[in-house]
Backbone as a ProteinNet text record, in pm:
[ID]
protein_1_A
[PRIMARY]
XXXXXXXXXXXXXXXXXXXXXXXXXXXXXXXXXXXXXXXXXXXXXXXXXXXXXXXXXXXXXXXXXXXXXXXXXXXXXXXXXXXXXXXXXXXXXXXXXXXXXXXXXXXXXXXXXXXXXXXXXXXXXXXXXXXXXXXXXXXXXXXXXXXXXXXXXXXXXXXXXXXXXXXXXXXXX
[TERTIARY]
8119.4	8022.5	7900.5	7837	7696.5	7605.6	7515.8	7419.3	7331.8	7316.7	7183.4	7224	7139.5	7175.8	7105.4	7007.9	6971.9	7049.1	7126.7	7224	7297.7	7378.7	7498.2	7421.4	7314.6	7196.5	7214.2	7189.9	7154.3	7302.9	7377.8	7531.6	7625.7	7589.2	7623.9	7559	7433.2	7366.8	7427.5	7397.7	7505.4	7664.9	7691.9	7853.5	7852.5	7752	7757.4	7707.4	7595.5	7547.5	7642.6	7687.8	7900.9	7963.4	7977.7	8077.9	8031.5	7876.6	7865.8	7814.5	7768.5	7728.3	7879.1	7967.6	8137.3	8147.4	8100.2	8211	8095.3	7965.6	7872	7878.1	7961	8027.6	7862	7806.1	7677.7	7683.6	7760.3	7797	7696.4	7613.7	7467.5	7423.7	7397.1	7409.5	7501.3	7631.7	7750.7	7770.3	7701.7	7698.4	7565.3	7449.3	7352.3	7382.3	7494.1	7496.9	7564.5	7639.1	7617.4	7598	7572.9	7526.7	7604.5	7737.7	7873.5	7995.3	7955.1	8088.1	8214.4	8311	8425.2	8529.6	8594.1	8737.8	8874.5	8914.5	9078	9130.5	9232.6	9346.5	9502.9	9470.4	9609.5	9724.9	9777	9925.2	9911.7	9860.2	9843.2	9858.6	9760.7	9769.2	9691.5	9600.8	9494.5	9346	9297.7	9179.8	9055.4	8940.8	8870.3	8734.3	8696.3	8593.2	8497.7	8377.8	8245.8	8193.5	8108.5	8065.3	8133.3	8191.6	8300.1	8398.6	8457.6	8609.3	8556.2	8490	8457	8414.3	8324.5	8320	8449.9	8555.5	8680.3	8734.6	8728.5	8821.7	8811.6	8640.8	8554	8642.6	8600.7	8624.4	8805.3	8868.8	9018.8	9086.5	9015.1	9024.4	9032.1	8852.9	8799.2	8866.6	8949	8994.5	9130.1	9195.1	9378.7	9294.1	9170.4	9140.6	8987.2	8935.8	8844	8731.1	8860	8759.1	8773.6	8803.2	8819.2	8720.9	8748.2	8642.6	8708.4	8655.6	8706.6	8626.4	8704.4	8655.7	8659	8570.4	8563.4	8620.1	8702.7	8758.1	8700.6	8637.5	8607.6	8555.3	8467	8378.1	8342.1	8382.2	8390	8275.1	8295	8170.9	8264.8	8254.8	8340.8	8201.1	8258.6	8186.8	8096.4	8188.6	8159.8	8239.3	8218.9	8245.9	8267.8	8226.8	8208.8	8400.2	8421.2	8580.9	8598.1	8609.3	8634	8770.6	8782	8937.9	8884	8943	8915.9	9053.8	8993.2	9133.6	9034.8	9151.5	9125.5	9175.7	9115.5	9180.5	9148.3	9246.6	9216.5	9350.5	9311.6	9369.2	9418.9	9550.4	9588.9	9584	9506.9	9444.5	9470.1	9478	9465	9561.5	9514.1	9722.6	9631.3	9717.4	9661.6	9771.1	9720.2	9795.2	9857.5	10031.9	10122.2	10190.7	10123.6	10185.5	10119.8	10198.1	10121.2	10090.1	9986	9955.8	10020.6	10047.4	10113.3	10072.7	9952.4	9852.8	9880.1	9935.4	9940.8	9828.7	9828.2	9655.1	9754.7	9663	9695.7	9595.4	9675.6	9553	9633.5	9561	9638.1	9515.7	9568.5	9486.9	9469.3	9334	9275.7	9252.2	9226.7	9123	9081.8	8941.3	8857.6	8774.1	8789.5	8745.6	8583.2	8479	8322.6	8322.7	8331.4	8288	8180.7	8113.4	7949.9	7916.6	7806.4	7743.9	7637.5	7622.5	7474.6	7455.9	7342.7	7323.4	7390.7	7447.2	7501.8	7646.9	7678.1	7810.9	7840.8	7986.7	8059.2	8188.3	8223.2	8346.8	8407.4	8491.4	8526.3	8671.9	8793.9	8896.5	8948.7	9054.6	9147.8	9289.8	9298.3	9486.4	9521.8	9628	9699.6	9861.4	9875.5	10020.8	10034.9	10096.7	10099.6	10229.3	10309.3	10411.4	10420.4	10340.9	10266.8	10184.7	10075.2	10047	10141.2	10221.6	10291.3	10398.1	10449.5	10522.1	10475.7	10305.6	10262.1	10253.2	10201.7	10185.2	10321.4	10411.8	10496.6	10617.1	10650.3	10731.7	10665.7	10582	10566.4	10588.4	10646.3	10687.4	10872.8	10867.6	11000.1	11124.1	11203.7	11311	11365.9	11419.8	11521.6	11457.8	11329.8	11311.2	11284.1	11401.2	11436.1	11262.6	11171.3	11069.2	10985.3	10991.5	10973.9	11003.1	11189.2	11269.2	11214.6	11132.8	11044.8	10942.6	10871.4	10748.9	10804.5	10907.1	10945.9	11011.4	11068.5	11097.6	10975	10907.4	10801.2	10701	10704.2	10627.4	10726.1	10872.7	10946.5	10889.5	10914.7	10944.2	10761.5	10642.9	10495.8	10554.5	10561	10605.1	10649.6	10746.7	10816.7	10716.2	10669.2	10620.4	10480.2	10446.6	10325.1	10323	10513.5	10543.3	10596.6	10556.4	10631.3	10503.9	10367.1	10284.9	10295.6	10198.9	10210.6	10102.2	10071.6	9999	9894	9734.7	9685	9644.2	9635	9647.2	9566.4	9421.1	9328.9	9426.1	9519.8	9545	9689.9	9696.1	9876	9866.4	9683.7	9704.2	9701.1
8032.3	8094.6	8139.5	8244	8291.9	8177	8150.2	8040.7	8036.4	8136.5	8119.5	8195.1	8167.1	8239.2	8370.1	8412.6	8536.5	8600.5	8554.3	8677.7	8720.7	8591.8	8650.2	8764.2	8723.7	8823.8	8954.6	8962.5	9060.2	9148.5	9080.1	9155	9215.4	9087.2	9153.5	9292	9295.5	9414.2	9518.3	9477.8	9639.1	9673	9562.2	9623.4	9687.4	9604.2	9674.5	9809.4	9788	9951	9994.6	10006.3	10080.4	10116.4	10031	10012.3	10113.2	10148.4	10204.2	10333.6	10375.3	10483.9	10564.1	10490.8	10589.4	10670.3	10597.7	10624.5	10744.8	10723.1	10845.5	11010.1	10928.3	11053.8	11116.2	10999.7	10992.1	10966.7	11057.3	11025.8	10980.9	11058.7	11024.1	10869.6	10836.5	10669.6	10597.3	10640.8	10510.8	10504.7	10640.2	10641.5	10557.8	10521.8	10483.4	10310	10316.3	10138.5	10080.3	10180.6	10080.8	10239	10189.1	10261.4	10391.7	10293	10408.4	10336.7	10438.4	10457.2	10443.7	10322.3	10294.4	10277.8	10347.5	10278.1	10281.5	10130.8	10140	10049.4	10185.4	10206.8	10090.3	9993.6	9906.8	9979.7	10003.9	10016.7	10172.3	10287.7	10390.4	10387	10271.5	10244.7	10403.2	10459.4	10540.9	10443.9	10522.3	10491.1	10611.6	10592.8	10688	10629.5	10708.8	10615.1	10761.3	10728.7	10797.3	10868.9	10948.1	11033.9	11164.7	11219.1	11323	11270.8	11180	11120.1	11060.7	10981.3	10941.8	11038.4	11161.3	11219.3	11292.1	11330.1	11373.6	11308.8	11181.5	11098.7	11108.8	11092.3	11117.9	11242	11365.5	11505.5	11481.2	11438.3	11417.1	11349	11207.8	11133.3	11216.7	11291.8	11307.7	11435.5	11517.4	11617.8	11553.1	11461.2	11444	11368.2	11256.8	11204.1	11236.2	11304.8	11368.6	11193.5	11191.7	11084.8	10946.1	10919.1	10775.2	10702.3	10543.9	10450.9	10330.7	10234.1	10070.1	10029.7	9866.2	9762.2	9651.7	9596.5	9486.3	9350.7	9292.6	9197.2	9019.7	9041.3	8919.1	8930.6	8887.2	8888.2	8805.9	8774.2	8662.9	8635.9	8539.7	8562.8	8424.5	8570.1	8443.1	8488.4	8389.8	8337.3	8511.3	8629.8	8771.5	8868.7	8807.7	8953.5	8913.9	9065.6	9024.5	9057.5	8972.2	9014.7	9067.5	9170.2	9231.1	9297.2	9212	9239.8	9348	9442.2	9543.7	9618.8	9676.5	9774.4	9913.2	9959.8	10103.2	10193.4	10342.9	10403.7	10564.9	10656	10766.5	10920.3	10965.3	11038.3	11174.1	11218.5	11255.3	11435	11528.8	11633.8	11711.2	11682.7	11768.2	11694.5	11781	11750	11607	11550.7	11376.2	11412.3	11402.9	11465.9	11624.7	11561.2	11649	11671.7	11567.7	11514.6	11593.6	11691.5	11796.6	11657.3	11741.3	11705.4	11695.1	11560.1	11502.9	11529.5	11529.5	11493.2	11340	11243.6	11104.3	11032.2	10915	10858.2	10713.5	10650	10537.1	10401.4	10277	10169.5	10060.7	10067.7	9985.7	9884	9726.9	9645.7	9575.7	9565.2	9600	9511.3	9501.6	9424.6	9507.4	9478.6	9544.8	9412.2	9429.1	9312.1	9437	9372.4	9456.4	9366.4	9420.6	9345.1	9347.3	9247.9	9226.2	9176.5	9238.1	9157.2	9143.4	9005.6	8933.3	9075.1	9138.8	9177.1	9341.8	9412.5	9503.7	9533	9623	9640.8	9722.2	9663.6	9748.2	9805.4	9793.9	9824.3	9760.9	9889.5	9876.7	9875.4	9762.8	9714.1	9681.2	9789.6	9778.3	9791	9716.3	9656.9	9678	9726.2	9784.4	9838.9	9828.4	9859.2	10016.6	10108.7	10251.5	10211	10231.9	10189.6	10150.8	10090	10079.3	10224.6	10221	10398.6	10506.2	10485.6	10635.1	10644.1	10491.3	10491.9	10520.3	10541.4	10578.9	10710.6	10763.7	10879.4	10971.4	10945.5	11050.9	10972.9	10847.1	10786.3	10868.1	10908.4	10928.3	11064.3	11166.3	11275.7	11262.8	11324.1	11343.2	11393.5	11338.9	11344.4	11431.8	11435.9	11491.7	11627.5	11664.1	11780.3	11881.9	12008.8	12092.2	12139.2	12181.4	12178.9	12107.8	11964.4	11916.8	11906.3	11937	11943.4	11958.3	12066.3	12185.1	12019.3	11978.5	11932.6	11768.4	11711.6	11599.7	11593.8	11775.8	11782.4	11768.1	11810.1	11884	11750.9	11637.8	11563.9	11409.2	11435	11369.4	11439.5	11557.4	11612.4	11581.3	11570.2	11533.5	11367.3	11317.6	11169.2	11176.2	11203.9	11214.8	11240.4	11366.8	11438.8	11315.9	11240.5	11238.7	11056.6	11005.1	10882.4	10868.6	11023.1	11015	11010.1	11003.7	10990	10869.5	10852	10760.1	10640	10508.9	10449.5	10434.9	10452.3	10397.9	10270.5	10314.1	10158.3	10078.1	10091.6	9984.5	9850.5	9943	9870	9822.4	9815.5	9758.7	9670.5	9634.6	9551.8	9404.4
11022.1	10934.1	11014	10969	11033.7	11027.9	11161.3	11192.3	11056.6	10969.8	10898.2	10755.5	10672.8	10496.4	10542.8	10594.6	10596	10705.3	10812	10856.9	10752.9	10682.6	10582.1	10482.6	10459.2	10337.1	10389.1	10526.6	10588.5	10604.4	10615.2	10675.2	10547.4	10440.6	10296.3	10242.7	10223.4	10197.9	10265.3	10403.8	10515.7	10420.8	10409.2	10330.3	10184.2	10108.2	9961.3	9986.3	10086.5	10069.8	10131.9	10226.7	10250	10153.9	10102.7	9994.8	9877	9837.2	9753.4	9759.1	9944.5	9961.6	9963.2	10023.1	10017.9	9864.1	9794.8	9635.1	9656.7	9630.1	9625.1	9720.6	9823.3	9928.1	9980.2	9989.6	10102.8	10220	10340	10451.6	10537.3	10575.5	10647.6	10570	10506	10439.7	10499.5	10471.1	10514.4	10694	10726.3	10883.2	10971.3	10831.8	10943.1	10931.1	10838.8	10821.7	10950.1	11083.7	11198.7	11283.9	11398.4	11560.9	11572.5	11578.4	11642.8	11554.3	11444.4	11359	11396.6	11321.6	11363.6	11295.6	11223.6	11157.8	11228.1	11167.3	11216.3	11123.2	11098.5	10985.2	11002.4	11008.5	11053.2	11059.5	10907.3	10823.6	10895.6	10928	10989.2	11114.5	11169.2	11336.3	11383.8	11322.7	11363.6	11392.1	11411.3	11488.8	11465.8	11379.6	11445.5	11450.7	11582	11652.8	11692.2	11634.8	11651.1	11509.6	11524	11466.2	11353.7	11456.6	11428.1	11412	11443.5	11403.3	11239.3	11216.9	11106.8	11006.1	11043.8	10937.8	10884.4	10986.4	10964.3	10873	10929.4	10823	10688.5	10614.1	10535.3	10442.1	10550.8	10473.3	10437.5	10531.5	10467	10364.6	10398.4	10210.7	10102.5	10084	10022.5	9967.6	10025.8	9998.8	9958.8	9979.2	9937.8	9811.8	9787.4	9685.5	9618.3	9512.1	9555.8	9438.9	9394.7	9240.6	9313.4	9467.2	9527.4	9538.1	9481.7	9429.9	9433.8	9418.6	9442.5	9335.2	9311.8	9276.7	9363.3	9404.4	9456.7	9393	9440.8	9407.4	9467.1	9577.7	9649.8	9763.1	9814.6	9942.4	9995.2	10134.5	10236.2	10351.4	10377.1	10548.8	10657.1	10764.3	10867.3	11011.6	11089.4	11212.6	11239.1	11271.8	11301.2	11196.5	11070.2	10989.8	10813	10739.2	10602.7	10573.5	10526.8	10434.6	10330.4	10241.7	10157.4	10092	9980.9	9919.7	9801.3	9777.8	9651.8	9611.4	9525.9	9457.3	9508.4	9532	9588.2	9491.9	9459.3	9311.5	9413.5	9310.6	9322.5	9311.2	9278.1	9191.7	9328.5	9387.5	9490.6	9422.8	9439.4	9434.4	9550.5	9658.6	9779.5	9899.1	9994.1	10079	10130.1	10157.8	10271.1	10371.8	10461.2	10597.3	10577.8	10576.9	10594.8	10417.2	10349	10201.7	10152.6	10032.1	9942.9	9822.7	9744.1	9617.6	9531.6	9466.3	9370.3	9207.7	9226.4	9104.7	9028.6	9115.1	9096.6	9101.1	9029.7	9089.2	9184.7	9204.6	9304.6	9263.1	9240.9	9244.3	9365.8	9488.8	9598.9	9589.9	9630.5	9685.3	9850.9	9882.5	9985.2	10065.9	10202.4	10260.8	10379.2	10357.6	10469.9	10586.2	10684	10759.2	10830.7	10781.4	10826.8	10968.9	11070.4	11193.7	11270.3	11253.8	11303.9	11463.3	11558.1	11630.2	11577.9	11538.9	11494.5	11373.2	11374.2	11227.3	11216.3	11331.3	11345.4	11319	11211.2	11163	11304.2	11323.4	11478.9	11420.2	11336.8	11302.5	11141.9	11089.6	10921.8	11012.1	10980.8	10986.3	10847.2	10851.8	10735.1	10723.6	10620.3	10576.5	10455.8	10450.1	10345.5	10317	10212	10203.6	10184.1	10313	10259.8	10184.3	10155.2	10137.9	9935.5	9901.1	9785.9	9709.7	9836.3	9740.4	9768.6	9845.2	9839.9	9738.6	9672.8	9576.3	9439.3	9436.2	9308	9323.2	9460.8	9403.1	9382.3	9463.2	9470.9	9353.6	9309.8	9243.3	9122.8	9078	8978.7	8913.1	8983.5	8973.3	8919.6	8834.8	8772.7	8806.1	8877.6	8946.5	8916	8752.2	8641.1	8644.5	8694.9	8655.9	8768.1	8759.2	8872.6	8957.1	8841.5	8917.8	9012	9003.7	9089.5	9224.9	9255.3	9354.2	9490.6	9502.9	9611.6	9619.6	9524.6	9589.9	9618.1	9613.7	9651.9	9791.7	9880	9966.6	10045	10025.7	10129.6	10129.4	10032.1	10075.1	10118.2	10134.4	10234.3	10328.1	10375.3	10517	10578.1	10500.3	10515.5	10592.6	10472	10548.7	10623.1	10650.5	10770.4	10927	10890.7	11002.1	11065.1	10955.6	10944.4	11032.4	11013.6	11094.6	11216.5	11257	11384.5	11533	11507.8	11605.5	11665.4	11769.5	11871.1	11786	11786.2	11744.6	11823.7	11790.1	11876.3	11954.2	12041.2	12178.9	12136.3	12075.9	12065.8	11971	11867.3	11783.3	11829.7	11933	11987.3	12109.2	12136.1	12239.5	12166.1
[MASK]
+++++++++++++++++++++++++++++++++++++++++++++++++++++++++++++++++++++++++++++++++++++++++++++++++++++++++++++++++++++++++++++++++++++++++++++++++++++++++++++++++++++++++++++

C-alpha cells in the first residue's frame, strides 16, 4: 500500500479525473494527468506511448465508438498503482481498425492497472476480453438475413487482417 492516506488521496483524484475527463473527450485534461502519456492494450498487445500515439488512440476509439463511457465498478490501491475494474459501454458507429461498423453497442468488463511513481501517473495498463466485445458487436447482426452477408465478410476479413501484426515487445518481455 502507498506510505501515506494523502498519496492514495492524491493518486485517486489523478484517476477519477482520467476516468472522467475520457467520457468528456477532454484530451488536453486526460493528457496533463501524467508527463508522457502511456497506454498498453494487453488483449491487443499494442502499445502507444507519447503524445501523438495517445492522441491517435483517442481519435480512433472515439471514431469506431463515439457514445464510449464506463461505470466504475471498484477501485484499488497497491504498493505503485490505482486498480480499476469498470464496465466499458459503447455503441460501434465507425470502423475500429480494419472492422466496419456494426451499429452494435458493447458492455465489456474491465481492468485498468493506473501506474504510479510516488504521485505521478506513468502509465494506464489494461485487460480485457476482445473476444467478448467482438461477440456483441458483430454476434448481433442477423445471420438469416442476405443483407447482412457483405458486412459479416468484411468484418471477418477486418479481424483477420487486424490479428496478424507483430505484438509489441514492451509487452512480451
Amino acid at each position: 500500500m502507498p506510505s501515506s492516506e494523502s498519496l492514495r488521496a492524491v493518486r485517486e483524484k489523478t484517476v477519477l479525473d482520467h476516468f472522467r475527463d475520457e467520457v468528456r473527450q477532454e484530451w488536453d485534461d486526460v493528457l496533463s494527468t501524467f508527463p508522457h502519456p502511456r497506454y498498453e492494450l494487453v488483449p491487443t498487445m499494442t502499445v502507444h506511448d507519447g503524445d501523438t500515439a495517445v492522441r491517435g488512440y483517442y481519435h480512433d476509439t472515439r471514431v469506431a465508438f463515439p457514445d464510449q463511457h464506463h461505470e466504475i465498478i471498484a477501485l484499488r490501491h497497491a504498493d505503485d498503482a490505482v486498480i480499476v475494474e469498470f464496465w466499458l459501454m459503447g455503441t460501434h458507429q465507425g470502423p475500429l481498425g480494419k472492422i466496419p461498423p456494426t451499429g452494435g453497442s458493447f458492455r465489456v468488463r474491465m481492468t485498468a492497472y493506473f501506474i504510479f511513481e510516488d504521485e505521478t501517473l506513468v502509465c494506464e495498463r489494461v485487460y480485457f476480453d476482445t473476444l467478448s466485445m467482438l461477440r456483441q458487436l458483430i454476434g448481433g447482426l442477423d445471420r438469416r438475413n442476405p443483407r447482412n452477408w457483405l458486412l459479416m465478410v468484411r468484418c471477418l476479413r477486418g479481424l483477420l487482417a487486424m490479428s496478424g501484426g507483430e505484438p509489441d515487445p514492451a509487452l512480451t518481455r
